[in-house]
C-alpha positions in Angstrom: 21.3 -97.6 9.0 19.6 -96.1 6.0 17.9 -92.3 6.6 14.9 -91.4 5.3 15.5 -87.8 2.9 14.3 -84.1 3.9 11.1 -84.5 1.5 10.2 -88.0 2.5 10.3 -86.7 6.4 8.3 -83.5 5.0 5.1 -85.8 3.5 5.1 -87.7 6.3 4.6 -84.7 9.0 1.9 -83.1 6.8 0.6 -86.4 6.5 0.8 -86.9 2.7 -1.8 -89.5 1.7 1.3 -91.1 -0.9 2.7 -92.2 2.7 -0.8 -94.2 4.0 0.4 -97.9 3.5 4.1 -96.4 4.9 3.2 -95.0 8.1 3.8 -97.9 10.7 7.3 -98.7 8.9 8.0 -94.8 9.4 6.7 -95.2 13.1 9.1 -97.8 13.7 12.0 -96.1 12.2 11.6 -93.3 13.9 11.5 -94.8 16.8 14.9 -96.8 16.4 17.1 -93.9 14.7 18.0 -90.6 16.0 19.0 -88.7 13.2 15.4 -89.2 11.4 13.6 -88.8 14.1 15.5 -85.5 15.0 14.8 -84.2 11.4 11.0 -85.1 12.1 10.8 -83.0 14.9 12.5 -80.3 13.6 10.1 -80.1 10.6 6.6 -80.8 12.8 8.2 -77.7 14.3 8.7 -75.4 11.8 4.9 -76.7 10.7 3.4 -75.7 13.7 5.1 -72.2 13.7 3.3 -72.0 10.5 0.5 -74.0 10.1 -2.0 -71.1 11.5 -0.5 -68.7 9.3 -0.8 -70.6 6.3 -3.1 -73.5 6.5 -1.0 -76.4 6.2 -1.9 -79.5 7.7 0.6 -81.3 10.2 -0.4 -84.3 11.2 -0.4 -85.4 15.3 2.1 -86.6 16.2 4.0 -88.3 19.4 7.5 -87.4 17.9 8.1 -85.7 21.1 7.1 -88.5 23.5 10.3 -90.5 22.7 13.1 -90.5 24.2 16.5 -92.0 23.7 18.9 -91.6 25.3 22.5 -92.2 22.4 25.7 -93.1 23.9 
């Protein structure tokens, strides 16, 4: 499986507009793969520590409502 960089992860959680016609394909992705999805949340984290602080958008997200279970 091919994973999706730091800094492609990073533009989707704040919801870069470059990422618009990518969004369901990254859904789906993150859906099916662990490691990405993992990354995600850790950086919609570290947003939302921050985001009040500095003003940086994050967009909403359900990266939390998934769960899989990897044997």
């Amino acid at each position: 499986m091919i994973h999706y960089t730091d800094h492609f992860l990073d533009l989707y959680v704040r919801n870069s507009p470059a990422l618009t016609s990518l969004r369901a394909d990254i859904d789906e992705h993150l859906a099916d793969c662990f490691y990405c999805r993992e990354r995600a949340r850790d950086l919609f984290g570290f947003y939302r520590k921050t985001e009040a602080s500095e003003n940086i958008p994050v967009v909403q997200s359900n990266l939390y409502a998934t769960t899989t279970i990897e044997s």
